[in-house]
C-alpha positions in Angstrom: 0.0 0.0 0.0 1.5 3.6 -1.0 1.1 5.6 2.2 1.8 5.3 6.1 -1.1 2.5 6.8 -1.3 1.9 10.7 -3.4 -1.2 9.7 -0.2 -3.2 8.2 1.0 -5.6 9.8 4.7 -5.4 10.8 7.2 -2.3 11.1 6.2 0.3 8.8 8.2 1.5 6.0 11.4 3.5 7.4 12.3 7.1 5.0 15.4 5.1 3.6 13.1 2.5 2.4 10.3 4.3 1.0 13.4 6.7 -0.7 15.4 3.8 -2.1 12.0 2.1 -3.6 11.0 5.1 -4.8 14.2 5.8 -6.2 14.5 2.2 -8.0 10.8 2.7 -9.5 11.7 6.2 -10.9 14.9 5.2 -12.8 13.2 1.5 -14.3 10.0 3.6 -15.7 12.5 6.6 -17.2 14.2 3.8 -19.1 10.6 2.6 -20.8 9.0 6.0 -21.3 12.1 8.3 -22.0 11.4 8.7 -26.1 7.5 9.7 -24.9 9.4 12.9 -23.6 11.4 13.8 -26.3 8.1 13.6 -28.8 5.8 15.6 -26.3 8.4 18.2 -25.8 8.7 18.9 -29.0 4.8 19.6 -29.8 4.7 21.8 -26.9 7.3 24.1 -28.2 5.9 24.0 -32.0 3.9 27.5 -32.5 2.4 26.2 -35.9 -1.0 23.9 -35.3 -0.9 20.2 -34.1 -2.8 18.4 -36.6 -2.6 15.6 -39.3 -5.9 16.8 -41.1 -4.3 20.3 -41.7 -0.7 20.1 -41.2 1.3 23.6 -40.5 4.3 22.8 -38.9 7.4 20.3 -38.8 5.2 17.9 -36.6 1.7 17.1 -37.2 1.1 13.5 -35.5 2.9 11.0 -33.2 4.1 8.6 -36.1 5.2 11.6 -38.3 7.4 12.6 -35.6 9.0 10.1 -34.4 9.8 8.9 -38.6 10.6 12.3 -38.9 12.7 12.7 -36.0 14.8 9.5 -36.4 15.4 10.1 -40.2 16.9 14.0 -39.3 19.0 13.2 -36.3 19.1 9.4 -35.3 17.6 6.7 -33.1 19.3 8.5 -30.6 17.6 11.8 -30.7 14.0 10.7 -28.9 15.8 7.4 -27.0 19.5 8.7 -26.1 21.0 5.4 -25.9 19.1 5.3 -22.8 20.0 1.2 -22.7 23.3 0.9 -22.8 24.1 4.5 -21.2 22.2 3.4 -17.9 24.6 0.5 -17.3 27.9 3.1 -18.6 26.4 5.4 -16.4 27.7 4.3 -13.3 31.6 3.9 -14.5 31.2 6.9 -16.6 33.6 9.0 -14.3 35.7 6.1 -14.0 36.2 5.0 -17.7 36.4 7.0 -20.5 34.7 5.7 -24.2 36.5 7.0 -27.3 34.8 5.4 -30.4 36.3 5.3 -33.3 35.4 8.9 -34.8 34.4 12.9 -33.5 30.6 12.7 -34.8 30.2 9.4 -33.1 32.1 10.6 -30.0 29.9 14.1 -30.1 26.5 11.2 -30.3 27.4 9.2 -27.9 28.3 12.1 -25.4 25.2 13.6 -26.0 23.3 10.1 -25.4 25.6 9.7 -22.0 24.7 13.8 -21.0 20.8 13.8 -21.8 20.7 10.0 -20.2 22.3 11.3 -16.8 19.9 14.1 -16.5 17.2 11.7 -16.9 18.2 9.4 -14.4 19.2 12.0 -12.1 16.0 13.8 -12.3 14.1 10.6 -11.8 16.0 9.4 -9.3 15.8 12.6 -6.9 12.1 13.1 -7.9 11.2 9.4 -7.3 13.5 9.4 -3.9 12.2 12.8 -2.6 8.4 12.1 -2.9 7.5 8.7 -1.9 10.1 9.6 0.9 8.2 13.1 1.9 5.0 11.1 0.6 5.7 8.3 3.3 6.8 10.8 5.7 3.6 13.5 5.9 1.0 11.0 5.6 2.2 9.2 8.9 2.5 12.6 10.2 -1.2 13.1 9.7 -2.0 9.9 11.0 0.4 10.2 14.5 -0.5 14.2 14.6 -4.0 14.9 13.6 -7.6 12.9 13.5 -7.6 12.3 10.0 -7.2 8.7 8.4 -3.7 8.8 6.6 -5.5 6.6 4.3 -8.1 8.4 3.0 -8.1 9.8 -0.6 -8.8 13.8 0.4 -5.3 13.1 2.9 -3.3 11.7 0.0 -4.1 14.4 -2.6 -2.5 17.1 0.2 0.6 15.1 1.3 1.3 14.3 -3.0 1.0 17.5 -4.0 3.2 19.0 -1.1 5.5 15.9 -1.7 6.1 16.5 -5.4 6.7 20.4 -4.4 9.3 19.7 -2.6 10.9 17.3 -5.0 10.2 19.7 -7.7 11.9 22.7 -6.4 15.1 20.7 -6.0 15.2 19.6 -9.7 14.4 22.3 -11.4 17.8 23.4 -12.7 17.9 19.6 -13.6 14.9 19.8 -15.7 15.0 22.8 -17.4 18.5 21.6 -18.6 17.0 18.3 -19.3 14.2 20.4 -21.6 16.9 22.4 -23.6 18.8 19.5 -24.6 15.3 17.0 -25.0 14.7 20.4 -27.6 17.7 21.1 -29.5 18.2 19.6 -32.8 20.9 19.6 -35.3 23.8 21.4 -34.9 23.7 21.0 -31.5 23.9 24.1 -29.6 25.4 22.5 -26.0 28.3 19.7 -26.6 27.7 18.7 -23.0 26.3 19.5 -19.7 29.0 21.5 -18.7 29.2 23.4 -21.9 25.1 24.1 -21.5 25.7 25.5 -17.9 28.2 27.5 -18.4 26.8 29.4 -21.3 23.7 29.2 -19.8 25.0 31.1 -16.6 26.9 33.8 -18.7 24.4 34.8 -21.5 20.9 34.3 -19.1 21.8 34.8 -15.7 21.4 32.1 -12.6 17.4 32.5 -12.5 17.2 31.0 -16.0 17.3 27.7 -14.2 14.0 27.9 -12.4 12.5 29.3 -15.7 9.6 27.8 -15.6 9.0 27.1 -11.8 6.0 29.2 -11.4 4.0 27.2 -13.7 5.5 24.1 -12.9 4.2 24.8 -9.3 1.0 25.3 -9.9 0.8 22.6 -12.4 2.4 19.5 -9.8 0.6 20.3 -6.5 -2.5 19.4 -8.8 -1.1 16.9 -10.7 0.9 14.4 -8.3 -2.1 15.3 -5.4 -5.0 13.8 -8.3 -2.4 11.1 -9.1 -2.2 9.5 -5.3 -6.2 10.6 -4.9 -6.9 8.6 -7.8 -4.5 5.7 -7.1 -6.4 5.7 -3.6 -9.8 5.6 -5.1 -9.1 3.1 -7.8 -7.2 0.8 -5.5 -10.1 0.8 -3.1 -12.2 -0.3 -5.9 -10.7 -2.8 -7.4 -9.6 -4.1 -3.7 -9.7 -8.0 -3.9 -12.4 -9.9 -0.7 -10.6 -10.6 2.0 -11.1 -14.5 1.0 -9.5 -14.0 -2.2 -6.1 -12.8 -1.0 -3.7 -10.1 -2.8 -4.1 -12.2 -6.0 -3.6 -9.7 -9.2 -2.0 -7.1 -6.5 1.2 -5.8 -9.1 -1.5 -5.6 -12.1 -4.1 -3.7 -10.5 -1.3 -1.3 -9.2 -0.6 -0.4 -12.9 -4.1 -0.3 -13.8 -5.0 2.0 -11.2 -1.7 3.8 -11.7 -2.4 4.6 -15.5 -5.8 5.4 -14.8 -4.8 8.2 -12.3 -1.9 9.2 -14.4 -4.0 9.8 -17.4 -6.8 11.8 -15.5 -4.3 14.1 -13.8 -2.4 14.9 -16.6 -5.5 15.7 -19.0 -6.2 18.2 -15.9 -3.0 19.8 -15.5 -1.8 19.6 -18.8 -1.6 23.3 -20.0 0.2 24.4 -17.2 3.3 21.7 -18.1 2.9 23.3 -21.8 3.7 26.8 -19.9 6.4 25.5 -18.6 8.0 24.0 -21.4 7.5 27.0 -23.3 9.3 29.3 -20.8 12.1 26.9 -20.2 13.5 27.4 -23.8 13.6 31.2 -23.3 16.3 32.7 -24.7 17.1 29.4 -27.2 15.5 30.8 -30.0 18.1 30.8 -32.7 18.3 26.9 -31.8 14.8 26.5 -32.4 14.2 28.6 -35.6 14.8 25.8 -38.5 12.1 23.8 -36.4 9.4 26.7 -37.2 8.4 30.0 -35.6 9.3 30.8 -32.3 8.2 33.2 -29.5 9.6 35.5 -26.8 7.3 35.3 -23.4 7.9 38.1 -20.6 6.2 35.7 -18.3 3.8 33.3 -17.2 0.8 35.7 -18.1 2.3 36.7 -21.6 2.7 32.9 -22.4 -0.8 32.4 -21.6 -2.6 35.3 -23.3 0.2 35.1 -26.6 -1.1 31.1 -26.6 -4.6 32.1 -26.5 -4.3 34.8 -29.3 -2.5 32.5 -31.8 -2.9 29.2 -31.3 -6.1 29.1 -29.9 -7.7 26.5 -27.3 -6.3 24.0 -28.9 -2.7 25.3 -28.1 -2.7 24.8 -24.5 -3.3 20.8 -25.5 -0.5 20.7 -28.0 1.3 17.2 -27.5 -1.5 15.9 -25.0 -1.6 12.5 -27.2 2.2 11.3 -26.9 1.8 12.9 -22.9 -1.4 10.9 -22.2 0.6 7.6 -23.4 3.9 8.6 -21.6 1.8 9.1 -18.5 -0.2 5.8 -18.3 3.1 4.1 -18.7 5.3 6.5 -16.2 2.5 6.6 -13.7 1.5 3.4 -14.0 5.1 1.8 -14.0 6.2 3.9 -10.6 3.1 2.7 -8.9 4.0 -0.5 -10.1 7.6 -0.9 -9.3 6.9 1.0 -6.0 4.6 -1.0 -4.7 6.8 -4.8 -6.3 10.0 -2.7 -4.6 8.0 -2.2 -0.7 6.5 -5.7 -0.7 10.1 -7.3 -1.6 11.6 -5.3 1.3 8.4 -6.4 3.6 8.9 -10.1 2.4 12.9 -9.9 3.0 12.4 -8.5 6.3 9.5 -11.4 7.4 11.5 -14.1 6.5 15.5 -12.7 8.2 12.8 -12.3 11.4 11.3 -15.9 11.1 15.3 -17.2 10.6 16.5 -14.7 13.8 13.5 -16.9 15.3 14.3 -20.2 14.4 17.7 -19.7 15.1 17.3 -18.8 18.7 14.6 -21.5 18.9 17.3 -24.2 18.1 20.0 -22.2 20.4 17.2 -23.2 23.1 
């Protein structure tokens, strides 16, 4: 169960346990949903209408742009050798690759940069709110008289949760948007290229470009995806006769099912965010189609609305909708397979502790 739940038998899930499952569930779903991002950041930041029927700009539909995409700039472009970079990742300081030529070096040190950020961002999003998550909602239950399982309780201590995580990786994320955004020639070589001209040309504050929106949009959006997870796990909860049977499924049922209805909800303000981030990238962006200057979170809004229309503040909802059934879906998932193997590894080294003092007797 995701949540303090005095009801569980056992010793309740410590901060170090809920962070490291947490933590493990964010970096497995990044590897299986990372090419969603890529696509839906780049129909948020596409001025020119979203549409297959009447096609305007360079992307007009999910399969168009991910032929299009891999035919300009490689397999590499929406995926990032996301594979084969998680498992370099972690001797990457160690041991340097040099393959055989610059343009592949310049690839593959791209793949290695935009990888990192993802697993970093997933992994300090992922640790920080189940952590927080675990932490307030035992809080409510040991300080107030409110049921730290109910659904109302869960939407509070997500959304607070995901704040918390979300102010910490925003310089994280808005990197990760610039180079998820940037085509062909590449304007950053690597991370430490893109913060350093970042911090000379724009300033420190152009690393929480973005967080205003982003604020408003995750309190929202991670509080309906635990109240939904609540509700929909409460539904589908098996009779007490017929045990946990189905238990890992319907956790990524019910997780898809919240995912999809928070994002559908929230959406526009992600699209804000996105929009603002790439401030001051413009020339990068210009061979992708128009481009606009925003003075703020207002100006985004009310420049949207003029030009694009309704229908702007939904622009790459499809290829987000998918990306969130899977990334909600898998965290809940592996969150939930993570906590029960710790639970079932901590049973069984007490029933051994047991049996061994039993035999000392």
């Amino acid at each position: 169960m995701v949540g303090y739940d005095p009801g569980v038998q056992g010793a309740p899930l410590s901060p170090k346990e809920a962070a490291f499952a947490g933590s493990a569930a964010g970096m497995v779903t990044r590897a299986l949903i990372s090419p969603f991002d890529v696509i839906k950041i780049r129909f948020q930041l596409q001025i020119e209408r979203v549409s297959s029927k009447t096609p305007q700009g360079k992307y007009y539909g999910i399969f168009q742009a991910t032929r299009c995409i891999h035919l300009e700039e490689g397999l590499s472009a929406f995926w990032k050798g996301h594979i084969p970079a998680q498992l370099l990742s972690i001797c990457y300081g160690a041991v340097q690759v040099q393959p055989a030529n610059c343009e592949l070096q310049a690839k593959w040190n791209n793949c290695i940069t935009l990888n990192n950020l993802n697993n970093t961002v997933a992994f300090i999003v992922s640790n920080l709110q189940f952590a927080s998550f675990e932490f307030l909602t035992e809080l409510v239950h040991q300080k107030m008289l409110y049921d730290s399982q109910t659904a109302g309780v869960h939407f509070v201590c997500g959304g607070l949760a995901a704040c918390s995580a979300t102010v910490v990786c925003q310089p994280l994320d808005t990197l990760r948007t610039r180079f998820a955004a940037q085509g062909e020639p590449k304007v950053y070589r690597n991370l430490r290229h893109a913060v350093s001209t970042m911090w000379r040309s724009e300033g420190t504050l152009t690393f929480y470009r973005g967080l205003s929106p982003t604020l408003m949009a995750v309190f929202p959006y991670a509080g309906l995806q635990f109240f939904f997870y609540n509700i929909f796990k409460k539904l589908l909860a098996p009779q007490p006769e017929a045990g946990n049977s189905g238990g890992n499924l319907k956790s990524l049922v019910c997780g898809s099912g919240a995912g999809m209805i928070s994002k559908t909800i929230t959406y526009p303000f992600d699209l804000f965010k996105k929009r603002l981030q790439v401030g001051g990238f413009e020339a990068a962006r210009a061979h992708f189609g128009q481009v606009r200057s925003y003075r703020g979170l207002l100006d985004c809004m009310v420049q949207i609305a003029k030009e694009e229309g309704f229908r702007g503040f939904f622009k790459g909802l499809s290829p987000s909708l998918v990306k969130a059934a899977l990334s909600t879906g898998f965290t809940f998932f592996w969150y939930e397979f993570f906590v029960n193997a710790m639970h079932n590894f901590k049973e069984k080294r007490g029933t051994n502790v047991i049996a061994k003092d039993f035999n000392r007797r």
